[in-house]
N, C-alpha and C positions, 0 to 999 in steps of 0.2 A: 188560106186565100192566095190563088195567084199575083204577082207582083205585076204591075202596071211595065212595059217593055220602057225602059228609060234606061239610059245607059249613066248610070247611077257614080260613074270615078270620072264624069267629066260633068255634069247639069254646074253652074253656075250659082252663086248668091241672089237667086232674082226668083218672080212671083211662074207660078207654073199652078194653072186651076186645076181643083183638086174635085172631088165628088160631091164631097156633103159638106154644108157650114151648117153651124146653130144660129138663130135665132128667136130670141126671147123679146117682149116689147112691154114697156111700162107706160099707163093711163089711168088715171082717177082713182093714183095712189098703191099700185100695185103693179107686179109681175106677171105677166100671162107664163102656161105651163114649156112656154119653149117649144122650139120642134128643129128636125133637122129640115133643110132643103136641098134642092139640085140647084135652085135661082140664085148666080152670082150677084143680080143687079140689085141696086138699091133705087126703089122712088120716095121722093121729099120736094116739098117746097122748095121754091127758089130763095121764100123767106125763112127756113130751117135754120135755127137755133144755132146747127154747129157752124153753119155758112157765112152765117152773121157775125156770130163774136167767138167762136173757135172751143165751141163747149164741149171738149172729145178727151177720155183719154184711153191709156193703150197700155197692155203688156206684151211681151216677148218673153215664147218659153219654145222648148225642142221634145221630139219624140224623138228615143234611141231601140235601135235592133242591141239587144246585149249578146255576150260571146254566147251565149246558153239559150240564146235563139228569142227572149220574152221583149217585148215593145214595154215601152219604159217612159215614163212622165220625170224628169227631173223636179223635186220642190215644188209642183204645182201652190201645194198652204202656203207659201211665201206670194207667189202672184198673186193667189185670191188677197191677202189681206194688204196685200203693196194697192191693189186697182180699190178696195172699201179706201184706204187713206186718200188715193186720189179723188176717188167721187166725194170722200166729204168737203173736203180744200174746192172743189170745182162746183159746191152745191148740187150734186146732182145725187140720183137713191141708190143706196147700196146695194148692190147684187151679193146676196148670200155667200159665203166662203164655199157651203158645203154645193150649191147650186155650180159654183164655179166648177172645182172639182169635176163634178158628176158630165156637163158639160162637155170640159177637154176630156173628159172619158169618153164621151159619145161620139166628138166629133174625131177622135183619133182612131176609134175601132171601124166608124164608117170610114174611111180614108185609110185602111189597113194596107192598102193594096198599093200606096205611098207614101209607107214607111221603107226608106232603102235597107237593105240588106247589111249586118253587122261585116264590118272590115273593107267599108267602100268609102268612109270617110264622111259620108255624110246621112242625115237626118232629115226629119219633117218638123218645119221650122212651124211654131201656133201661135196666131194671131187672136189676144182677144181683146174687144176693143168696144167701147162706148160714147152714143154721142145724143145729143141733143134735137130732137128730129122736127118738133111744130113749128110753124111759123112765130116769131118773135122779131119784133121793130124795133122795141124799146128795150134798151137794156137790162136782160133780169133771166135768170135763170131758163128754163125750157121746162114745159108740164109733160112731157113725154118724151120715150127717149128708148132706142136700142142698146140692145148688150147683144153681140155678135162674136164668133167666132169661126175664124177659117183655118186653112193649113196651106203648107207649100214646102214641097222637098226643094232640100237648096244642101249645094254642096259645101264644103269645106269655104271657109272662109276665105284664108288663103291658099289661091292654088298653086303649085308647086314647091310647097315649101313654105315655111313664115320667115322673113326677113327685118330686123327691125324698123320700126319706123323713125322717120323725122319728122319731127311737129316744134310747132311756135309757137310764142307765147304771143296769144291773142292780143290785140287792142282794142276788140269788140267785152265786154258781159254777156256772162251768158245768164243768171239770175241776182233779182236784187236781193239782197242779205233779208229782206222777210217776204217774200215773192213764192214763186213754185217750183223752186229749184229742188225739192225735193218729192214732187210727185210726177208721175209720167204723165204728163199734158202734151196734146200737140203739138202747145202751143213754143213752149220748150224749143221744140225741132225744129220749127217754121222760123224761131231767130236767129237759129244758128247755121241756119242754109245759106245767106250771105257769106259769114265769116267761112266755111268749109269749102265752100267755092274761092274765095279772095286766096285762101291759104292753099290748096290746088294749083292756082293761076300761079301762083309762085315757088314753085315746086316741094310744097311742105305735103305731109300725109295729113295731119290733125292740127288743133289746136289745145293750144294748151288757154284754159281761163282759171284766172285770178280772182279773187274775192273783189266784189265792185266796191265794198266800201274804202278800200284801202290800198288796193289793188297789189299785196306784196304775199298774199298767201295762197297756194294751191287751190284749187277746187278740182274740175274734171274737165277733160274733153265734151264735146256735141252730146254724149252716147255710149261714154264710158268713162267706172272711177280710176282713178291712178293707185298705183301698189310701188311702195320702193322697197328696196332690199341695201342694209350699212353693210357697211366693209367689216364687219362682225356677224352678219348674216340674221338682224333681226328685220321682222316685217313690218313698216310703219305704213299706214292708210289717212290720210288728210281727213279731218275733222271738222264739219261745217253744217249749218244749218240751212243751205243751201245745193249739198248734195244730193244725188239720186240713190237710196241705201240699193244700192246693187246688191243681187242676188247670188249672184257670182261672187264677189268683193266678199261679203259673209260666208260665204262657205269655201272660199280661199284661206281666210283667217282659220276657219275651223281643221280644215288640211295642216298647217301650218303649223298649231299648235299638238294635235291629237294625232295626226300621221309621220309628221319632221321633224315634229320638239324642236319647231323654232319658237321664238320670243315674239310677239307681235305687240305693234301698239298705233292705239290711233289716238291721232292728236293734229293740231295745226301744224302743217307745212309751211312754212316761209321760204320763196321762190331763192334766197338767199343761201341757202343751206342744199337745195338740189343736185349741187355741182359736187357734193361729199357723199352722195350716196354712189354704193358700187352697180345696180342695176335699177333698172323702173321698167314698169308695165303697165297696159292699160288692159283692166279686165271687162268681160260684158257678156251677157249670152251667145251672140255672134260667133268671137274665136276664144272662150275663154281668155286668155291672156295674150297680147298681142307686146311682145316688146319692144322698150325704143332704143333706140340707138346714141339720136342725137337731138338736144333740145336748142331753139333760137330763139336768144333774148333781144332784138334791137340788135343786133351788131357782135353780141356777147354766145361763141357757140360754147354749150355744155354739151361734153362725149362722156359718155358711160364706161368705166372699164371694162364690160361685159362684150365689149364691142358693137360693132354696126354689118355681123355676117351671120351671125348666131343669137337664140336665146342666151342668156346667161343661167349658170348652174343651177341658184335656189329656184330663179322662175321656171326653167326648165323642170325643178322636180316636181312645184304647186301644179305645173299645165298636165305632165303626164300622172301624177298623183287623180287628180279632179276628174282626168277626162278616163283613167281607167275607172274611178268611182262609177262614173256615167255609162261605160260601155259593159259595166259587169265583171271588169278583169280584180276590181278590189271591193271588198266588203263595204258596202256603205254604212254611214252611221243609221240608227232607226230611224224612220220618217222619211230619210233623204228620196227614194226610190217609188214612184208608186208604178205597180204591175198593171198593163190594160190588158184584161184578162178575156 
């Protein structure tokens, strides 16, 4: 299939309509057979479920052109069964693993023609996403409800280059210690649009949040988990029941161990101890690993030895390890890779 004329080494991280999305609809306890469409829009109640009390959630995953020419689903079984943990936490039905799957298979091969071309940098970012669609007044679940999926090529996260970031350590929560910090709900995102904006206005990149109950141990950024790297070169990943199990984050450790023969370990982070490690990053589907530079406590700045101009070594070898995984340039582990044939 011919390539859609887009000039693929400069498109931006932003939404660009695509041909075909899936849509499947649930009523009177079941799933309809799905279909693909050309119709971007959506109609619903002004009293729709998600409108009301924010009953949605969402995953984020990428198609890749590999060196050997084949379009490529990174971990799709990881999204399907991360979005079943969300629906059950947010009361709503679960959409099948294997339904999933089959799905991002359909909607990625109809959309062939925007997937960019391997060595341009970037991918066709897939959106799939569920919400709550009848009218509802009173507080309580939704009886119907879409499972959707679209696409959109977007380029490289960062352009020109990746520069480390500076982030702060919030003064906002971003989840309470038994809340939904660990499923991907909207609702999630919609709190922390304040705080990313406030931290913006003050010329930070991110935020860094703290466990609410105590406020002295690591959690994650908006939208991404944290990864540090000791001055001995082992991987340590913050441990919380309030985390988002990032997908990325998991298969960093697995790089880490099975590709680097580093040490890796997760456990509680005390914001305490931050200032002794020799690098940090922030991982996510997005840019794979984004790393920081420099963190601000109230007054108190932490600099990384890694510096504030460059990635630092180990994350530098997890980002280019992961993303050669992705592109085809190194052997994935089984499972990691699915082919849209």
């Amino acid at each position: 299939m011919d390539k859609k004329n887009i000039d693929w080494s400069n498109i931006g991280f932003g939404y660009i309509k695509t041909d075909k999305r899936y849509v499947s609809e649930y009523a009177d306890g079941k799933w309809d057979d799905g279909t693909l469409t050309e119709n971007d829009m959506i109609t619903m109640s002004e009293c729709a479920c998600v409108l009301q009390y924010a009953q949605t959630i969402f995953e984020g995953l990428k198609a890749y052109t590999t060196k050997d020419g084949n379009i490529v689903v990174f971990r799709p079984d990881l999204n399907a069964e991360r979005l079943v943990n969300s629906a059950k936490r947010m009361e709503m039905p679960v959409f099948p693993v294997d339904r999933f799957i089959n799905a991002i298979e359909e909607v990625v091969r109809a959309n062939e023609a925007y997937v960019p071309p391997y060595g341009t940098g970037a991918s066709l970012y897939i959106r799939p996403y569920m919400f709550g669609i009848n009218p509802v007044i009173g507080v309580s679940p939704a009886e119907k409800y879409q499972f959707r999926v679209f696409t959109t090529p977007v380029g490289p996260y960062f352009k020109g280059g990746v520069k480390p970031l500076t982030i702060k350590v919030s003064d906002f929560d971003r989840a309470a210690p038994h809340g939904t910090g660990n499923i991907k709900a909207g609702l999630n995102y919609a709190m922390s649009l304040h705080a990313i904006v406030t931290a913006h206005k003050e010329g930070f990149d991110e935020n860094m949040y703290l466990d609410a109950a105590t406020r002295s141990k690591v959690e994650e950024t908006g939208g991404a988990n944290f990864l540090f790297v000791t001055k001995d070169n082992k991987i340590v990943t913050p441990k919380s029941n309030s985390i988002l199990p990032s997908i990325t984050r998991r298969s960093l450790i697995t790089v880490a161990k099975e590709y680097l023969g580093l040490e890796t370990e997760e456990r509680e982070v005390y914001l305490d101890e931050v200032k002794d490690f020799a690098e940090c990053g922030l991982c996510g589907t997005a840019a794979v690993i984004s790393p920081v530079g420099k963190i601000y406590n109230h007054g108190e700045e932490i600099c990384f030895p890694s510096g504030t101009e460059k990635m630092g070594p180990i994350t530098q070898k997890l980002y280019d390890t992961l993303t050669g995984i992705q592109m085809g340039k190194i052997e994935a582990p089984k499972g990691w890779i699915k082919v849209i044939d």
